[in-house]
Structure formats: structure tokens, C-alpha cells
C-alpha positions in Angstrom: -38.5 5.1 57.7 -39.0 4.8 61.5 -39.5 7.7 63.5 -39.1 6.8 67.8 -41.1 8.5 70.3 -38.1 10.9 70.9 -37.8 12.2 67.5 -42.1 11.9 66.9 -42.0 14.3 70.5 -39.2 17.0 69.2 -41.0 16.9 65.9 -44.3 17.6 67.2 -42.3 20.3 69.8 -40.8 21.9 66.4 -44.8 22.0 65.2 -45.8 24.0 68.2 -42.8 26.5 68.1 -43.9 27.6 64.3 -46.8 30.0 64.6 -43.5 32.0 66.9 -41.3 32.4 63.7 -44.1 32.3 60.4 -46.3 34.0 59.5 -49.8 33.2 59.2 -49.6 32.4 55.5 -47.4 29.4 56.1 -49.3 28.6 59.3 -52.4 27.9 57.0 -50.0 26.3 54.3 -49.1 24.1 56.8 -52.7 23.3 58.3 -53.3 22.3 54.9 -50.6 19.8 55.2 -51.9 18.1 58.0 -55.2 17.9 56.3 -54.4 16.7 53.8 -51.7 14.0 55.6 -54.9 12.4 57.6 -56.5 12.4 54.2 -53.5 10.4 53.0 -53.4 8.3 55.9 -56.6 7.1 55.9 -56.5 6.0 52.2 -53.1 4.2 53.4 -55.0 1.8 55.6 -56.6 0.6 52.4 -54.2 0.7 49.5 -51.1 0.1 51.7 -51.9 -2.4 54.7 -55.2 -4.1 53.3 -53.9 -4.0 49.8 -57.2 -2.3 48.7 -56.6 0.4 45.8 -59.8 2.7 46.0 -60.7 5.7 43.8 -63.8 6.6 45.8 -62.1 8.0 49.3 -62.9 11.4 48.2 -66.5 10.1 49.1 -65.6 9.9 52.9 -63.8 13.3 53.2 -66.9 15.2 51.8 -69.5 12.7 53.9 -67.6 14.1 57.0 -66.9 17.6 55.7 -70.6 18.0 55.0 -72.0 16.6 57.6 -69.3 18.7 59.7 -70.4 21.8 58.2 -74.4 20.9 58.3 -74.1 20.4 61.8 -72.2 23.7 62.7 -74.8 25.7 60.9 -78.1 24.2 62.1 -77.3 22.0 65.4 -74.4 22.8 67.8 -70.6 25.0 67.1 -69.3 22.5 69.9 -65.8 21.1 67.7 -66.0 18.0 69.4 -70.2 17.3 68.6 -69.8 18.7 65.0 -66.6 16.8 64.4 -68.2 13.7 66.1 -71.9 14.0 63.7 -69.2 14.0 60.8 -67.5 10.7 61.8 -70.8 9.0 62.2 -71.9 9.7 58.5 -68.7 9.0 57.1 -68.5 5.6 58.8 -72.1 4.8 58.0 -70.9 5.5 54.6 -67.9 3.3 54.3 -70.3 0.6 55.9 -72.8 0.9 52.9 -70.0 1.4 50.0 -67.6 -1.1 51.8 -70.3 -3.9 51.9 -70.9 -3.2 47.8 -67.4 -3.0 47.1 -65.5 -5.8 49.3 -67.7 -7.9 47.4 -65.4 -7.0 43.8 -61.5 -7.6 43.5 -59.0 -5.6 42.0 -59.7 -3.3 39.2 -63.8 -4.1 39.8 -62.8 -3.3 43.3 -61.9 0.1 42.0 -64.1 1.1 39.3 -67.1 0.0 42.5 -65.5 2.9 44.8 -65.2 5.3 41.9 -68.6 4.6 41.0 -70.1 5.2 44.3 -67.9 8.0 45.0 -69.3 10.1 42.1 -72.8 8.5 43.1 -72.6 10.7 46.1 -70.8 13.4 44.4 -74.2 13.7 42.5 -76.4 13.3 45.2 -74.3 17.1 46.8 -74.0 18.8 43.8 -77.7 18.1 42.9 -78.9 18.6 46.5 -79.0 22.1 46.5 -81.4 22.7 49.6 -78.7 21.1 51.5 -75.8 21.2 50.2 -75.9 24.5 48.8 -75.2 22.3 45.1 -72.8 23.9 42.7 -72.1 27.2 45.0 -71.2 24.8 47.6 -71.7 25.2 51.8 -70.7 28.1 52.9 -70.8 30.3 55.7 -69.8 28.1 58.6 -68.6 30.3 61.5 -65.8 29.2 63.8 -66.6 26.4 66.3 -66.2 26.3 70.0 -63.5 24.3 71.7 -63.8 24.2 75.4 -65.3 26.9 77.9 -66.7 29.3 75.3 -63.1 29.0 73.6 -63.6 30.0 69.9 -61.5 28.3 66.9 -62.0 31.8 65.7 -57.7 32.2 65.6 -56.5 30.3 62.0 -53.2 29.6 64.9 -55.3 28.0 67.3 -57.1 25.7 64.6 -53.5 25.0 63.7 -52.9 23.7 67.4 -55.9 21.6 67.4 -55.4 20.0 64.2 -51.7 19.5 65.0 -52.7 17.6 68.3 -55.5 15.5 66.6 -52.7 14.1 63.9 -50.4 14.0 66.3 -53.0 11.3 68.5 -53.8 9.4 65.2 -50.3 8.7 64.4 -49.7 7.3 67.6 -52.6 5.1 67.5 -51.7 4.2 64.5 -48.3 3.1 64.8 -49.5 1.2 67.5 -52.3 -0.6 65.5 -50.0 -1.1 62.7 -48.5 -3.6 65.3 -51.5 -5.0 66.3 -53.1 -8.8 65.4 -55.5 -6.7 63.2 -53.2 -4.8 61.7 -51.7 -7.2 61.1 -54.2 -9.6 59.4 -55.0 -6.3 57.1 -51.0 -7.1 56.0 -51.9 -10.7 55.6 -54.9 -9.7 53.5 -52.8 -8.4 51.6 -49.7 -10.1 51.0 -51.8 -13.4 50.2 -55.6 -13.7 50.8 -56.2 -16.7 49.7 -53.7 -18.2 52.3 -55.7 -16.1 54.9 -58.6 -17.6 54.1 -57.4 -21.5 54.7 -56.0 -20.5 57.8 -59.7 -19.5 58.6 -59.7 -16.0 58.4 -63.2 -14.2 57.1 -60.8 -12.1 55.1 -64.0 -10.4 53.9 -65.1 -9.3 57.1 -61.0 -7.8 57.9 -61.5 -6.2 54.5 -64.9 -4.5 55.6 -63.7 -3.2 59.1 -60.3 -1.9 57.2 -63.2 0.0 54.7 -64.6 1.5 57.8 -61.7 2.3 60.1 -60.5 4.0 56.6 -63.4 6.0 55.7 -63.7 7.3 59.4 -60.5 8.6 59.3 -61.5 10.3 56.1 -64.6 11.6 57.6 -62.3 13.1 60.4 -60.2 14.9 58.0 -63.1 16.2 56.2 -64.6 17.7 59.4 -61.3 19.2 59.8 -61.2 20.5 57.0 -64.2 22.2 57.1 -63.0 24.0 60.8 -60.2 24.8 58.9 -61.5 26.8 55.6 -65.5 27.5 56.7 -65.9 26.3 53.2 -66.7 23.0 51.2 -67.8 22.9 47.5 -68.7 19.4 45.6 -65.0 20.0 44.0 -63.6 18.8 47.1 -65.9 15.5 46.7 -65.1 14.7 42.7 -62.6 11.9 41.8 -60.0 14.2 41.3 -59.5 14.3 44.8 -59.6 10.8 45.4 -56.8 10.6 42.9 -54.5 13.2 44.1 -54.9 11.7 47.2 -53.9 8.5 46.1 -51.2 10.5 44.3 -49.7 11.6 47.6 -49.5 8.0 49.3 -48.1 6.5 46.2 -45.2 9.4 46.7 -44.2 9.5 50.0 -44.8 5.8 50.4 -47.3 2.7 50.2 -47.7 0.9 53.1 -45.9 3.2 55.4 -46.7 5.8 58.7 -45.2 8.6 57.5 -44.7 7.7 53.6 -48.7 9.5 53.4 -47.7 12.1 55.6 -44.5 13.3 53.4 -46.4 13.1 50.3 -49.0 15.5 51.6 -46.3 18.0 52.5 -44.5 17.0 49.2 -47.5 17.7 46.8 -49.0 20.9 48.8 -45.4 22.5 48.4 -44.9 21.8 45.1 -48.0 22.8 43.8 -47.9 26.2 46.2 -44.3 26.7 44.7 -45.1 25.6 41.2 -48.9 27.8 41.0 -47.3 31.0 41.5 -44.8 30.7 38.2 -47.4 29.1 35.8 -50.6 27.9 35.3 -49.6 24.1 34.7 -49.0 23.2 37.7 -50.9 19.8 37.4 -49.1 18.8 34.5 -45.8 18.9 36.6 -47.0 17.4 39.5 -48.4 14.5 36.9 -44.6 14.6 35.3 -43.1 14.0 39.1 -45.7 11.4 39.8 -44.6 9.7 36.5 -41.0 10.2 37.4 -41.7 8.2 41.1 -43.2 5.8 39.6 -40.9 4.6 37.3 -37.9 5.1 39.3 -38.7 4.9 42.5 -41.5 3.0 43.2 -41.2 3.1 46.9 -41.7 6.8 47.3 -39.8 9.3 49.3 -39.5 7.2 52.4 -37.9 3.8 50.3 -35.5 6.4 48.5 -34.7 7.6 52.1 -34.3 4.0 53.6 -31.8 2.8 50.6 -30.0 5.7 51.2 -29.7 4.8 54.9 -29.0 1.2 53.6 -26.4 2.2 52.0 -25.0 4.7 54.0 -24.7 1.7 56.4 -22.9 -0.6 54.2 -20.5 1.8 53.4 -19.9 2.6 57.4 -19.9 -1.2 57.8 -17.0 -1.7 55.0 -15.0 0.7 56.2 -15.2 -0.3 59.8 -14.0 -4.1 58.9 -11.2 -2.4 56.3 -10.0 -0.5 59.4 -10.1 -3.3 61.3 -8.5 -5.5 59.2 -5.7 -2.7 58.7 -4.8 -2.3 62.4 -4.9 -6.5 62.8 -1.9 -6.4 60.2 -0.4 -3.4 61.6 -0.4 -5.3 65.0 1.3 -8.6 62.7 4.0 -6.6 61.5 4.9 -5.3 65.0 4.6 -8.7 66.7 7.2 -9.7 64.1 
């Protein structure tokens, strides 16, 4: 599923025009989204380009949402410095859990990120001084923008949040096409084969760890701009699966495939919450359902539908053709 630069711009033009026609309850339903889609994306980089399934990304998102938050309440409300303090500790933690776990393939590789994912889930909930521990960190007030221009409006966090995934996704379809991203592909599609061509596939495998876990960091911040609220729930392993949930969904290895399975999952769990109270245990049923029968997500049921769609326009463009050529024989005679 491809989306060009004039469907990405009347996409994002359709984003801006919402606040005008919902109300603020979907506005925030829909901040969520985006979250939660940068969340998704960043885990993407590692399960879907690099090949690198992790059940530790929640890790990431909580390094930057603390860190976020911490900064907010005790050093500056400026987005952009708060934001910026919450990158830097979530990439300084995907260095340190990137260099332990790059070290492990496949499921190793994954128990090592789950491992040190609930390492530093231990290290907030028992950090109470800090942290805030079990009652989590609370009371962040709005940040500043630009010129004493305060996030203080749940629409105008919407805006900002909406223009920072809207810059990621560019970027990243753009490095998606790069030589790196594309080594990360090679990585993994066959690493050994990288690794006779003379590629340190370990040190592609680190720097995907780190552009991944900064992106996570940045969703984390965002998160914390968004809700003023961040509790060691949000840094458990259950996030890091439902996460991983959504990119398996809408789509491994894609742009948008983590994107749709954010919006996918937030729906239906928004939709399915307010009739009962086992929610997860349909979403699980779905997830079982994709897996089995569509493996591909949302996006590779889309693109064999445009496959075939396309076939069938094909076959009945050359059975028209080949119609009117003996309509024109049986004149000519």
C-alpha cells in the first residue's frame, strides 16, 4: 500500500479540517491514534525492515515519557527542550539494551529485550522519589510551544502531534529508500549473505536498535504532552505486546501497515469497551483471526484486493479487445 505525496498532503489536509466537524472526544481519540501509530512505527523499523522481533520497546516509550515528564516538572515547559531531554534517554537506552541484545538471535533476541524491558520497568515502579512508583508521574502542566504559546488546548496538542507524524512519515519513506534502509532489508532477508559481502551487520543491527528506540522515546514524550500523565503500566510488557500487536495487523514491514493498526486496535477497543468488559479477549480473537488468515495485515488484504481488482480490469480490457478485433473480421468479410 503506497500512498503519493498528493494523497499523504489531502490526507494530512483532511487531519487539519477535523477539530471543525468533532468534537473534542474524538479529537483526543484520535491523538491517541497518532501516538500510538509512532509507537507502532518505531517498533516497525525493528521487526519489519531489520527483521528484529523485540518484546522490550515498551522500555523506550516510558525512557522518553519519563524523562519527558521529569523534565517538564523540574527543568524547563519549553516542548521542544522537554521533548528533546526525552529523546536523549531513550536513545542512550536503546544504545545500552541494543549493545546486550544484538549480541542474541531470534527467540534469545527476544526474551533479552523482554528481560531488560521489565528490568527498567522495575527500576520506575520501585523508584518512587522519582518516578512517583506505583501512583505513577503525575501532575505535568501543559508545555510551551513558541512565544509563550501554551499546549494548554487538547486541539492544539492535536495540531502538533499531527505535524510531528506527519515529518516522521516523510522521513521515513524516504529512508526506507535509502542505502541504509536498505541494508536493514538485507539484514533481514539473509544476514549471513550480508555479512560475506562485508557488511558489519551487527553494527546496521545496533543503529536500527537506536533509530528505533528514539522514535519510541519521541512517542513517549508525546505521549506525556498529550495525557499530563504516565504510570509504570504504560512501561510493562503488555505494552510492548499490544504494540507489536498493532504492526503485525496493519502490516509488517510497511509505512502505513503500523499506522492502520494503531487506528485499527484503538477503535476497536474504544467501540468494543463500552459494550463489555472483555474487550482484550476480542481483540486477542481478531489478532488470532489475522494471523491465520491473513498474515499480511490490513494493508496486504488491501493490496490483493487491488491485485485483483487489476487482473480483473486487465481481462476484461483484452476480452473487449479481442471482441471488437472479430467484430472488425466479420465486417471486413
Amino acid at each position: 500500500m503506497k500512498m503519493g505525496p498528493v494523497k499523504g498532503t489531502l490526507l494530512f489536509l483532511l487531519m487539519v479540517l477535523v477539530p471543525f466537524f468533532l468534537s473534542i472526544y474524538y479529537v483526543n481519540i484520535l491523538s491517541e491514534i497518532l501516538i500510538l501509530s509512532i509507537f507502532a512505527v518505531s517498533l516497525n523499523i525493528l521487526v519489519g525492515q531489520t527483521g528484529l522481533v523485540s518484546l522490550g520497546h515498551a522500555a523506550f516509550f516510558g525512557a522518553g515519557a519519563y524523562a519527558t515528564g521529569l523534565a517538564a516538572l523540574k527543568f524547563s515547559t519549553n516542548i521542544f527542550i522537554t521533548i528533546g531531554i526525552g529523546l536523549i534517554f531513550a536513545l542512550l537506552l536503546a544504545l545500552i539494551i541494543g549493545l546486550l541484545s544484538t549480541k542474541a538471535h531470534g527467540f534469545y533476541f527476544l526474551m533479552l529485550t523482554l528481560a531488560c524491558s521489565q528490568i527498567f520497568y522495575s527500576i520506575v515502579y520501585q523508584w518512587t522519589n522519582v518516578t512517583g512508583g506505583s501512583n505513577g508521574l503525575s501532575g505535568i502542566a501543559p508545555v510551551d510551544l513558541v512565544g509563550g504559546l501554551r499546549l494548554s488546548n487538547q486541539v492544539f496538542v492535536y495540531y502538533f502531534i499531527l505535524v510531528v507524524i506527519a515529518i516522521l512519515l516523510f522521513i521515513l519513506s524516504r529512508f526506507l529508500h535509502s542505502p541504509l534502509g536498505t541494508v536493514f532489508i538485507g539484514i533481514k532477508e539473509n544476514e549471513e549473505r550480508m555479512k560475506s559481502i562485508g557488511y558489519n551487520t551487527a553494527l546496521y543491527k545496533n543503529i536500527s536498535f537506536l533509530i528505533a528506540g528514539t522514535i519510541g522515546g519521541l512517542a513517549g514524550g508525546l505521549y506525556v504532552v498529550f495525557n499530563g500523565f504516565i504510570s509504570p503500566n504504560d512501561v510493562y510488557w503488555t505494552a510492548s505486546g499490544s504494540v507489536l500487536i498493532m504492526v503485525l495487523i496493519g502490516g509488517v514491514g510497511t509505512l502505513w501497515g503500523p499506522v492502520i493498526g494503531a487506528a485499527f486496535i484503538v477503535i476497536l477497543e474504544t467501540i468494543i469497551s463500552s459494550y463489555t468488559e472483555n474487550w482484550m479477549m476480542i481483540i486477542g480473537a481478531a489478532f488470532i483471526l489475522f494471523v491465520i488468515f491473513a498474515p499480511n495485515g490490513i494493508v496486504g488484504i488491501f493490496n490483493s484486493l487491488k491485485r485483483t481488482l487489476f487482473k480483473r480490469q486487465k481481462l476484461e480490457h483484452e476480452t473487449s479487445k479481442i471482441i471488437q478485433m472479430k467484430q472488425e473480421t466479420k465486417m471486413d468479410g
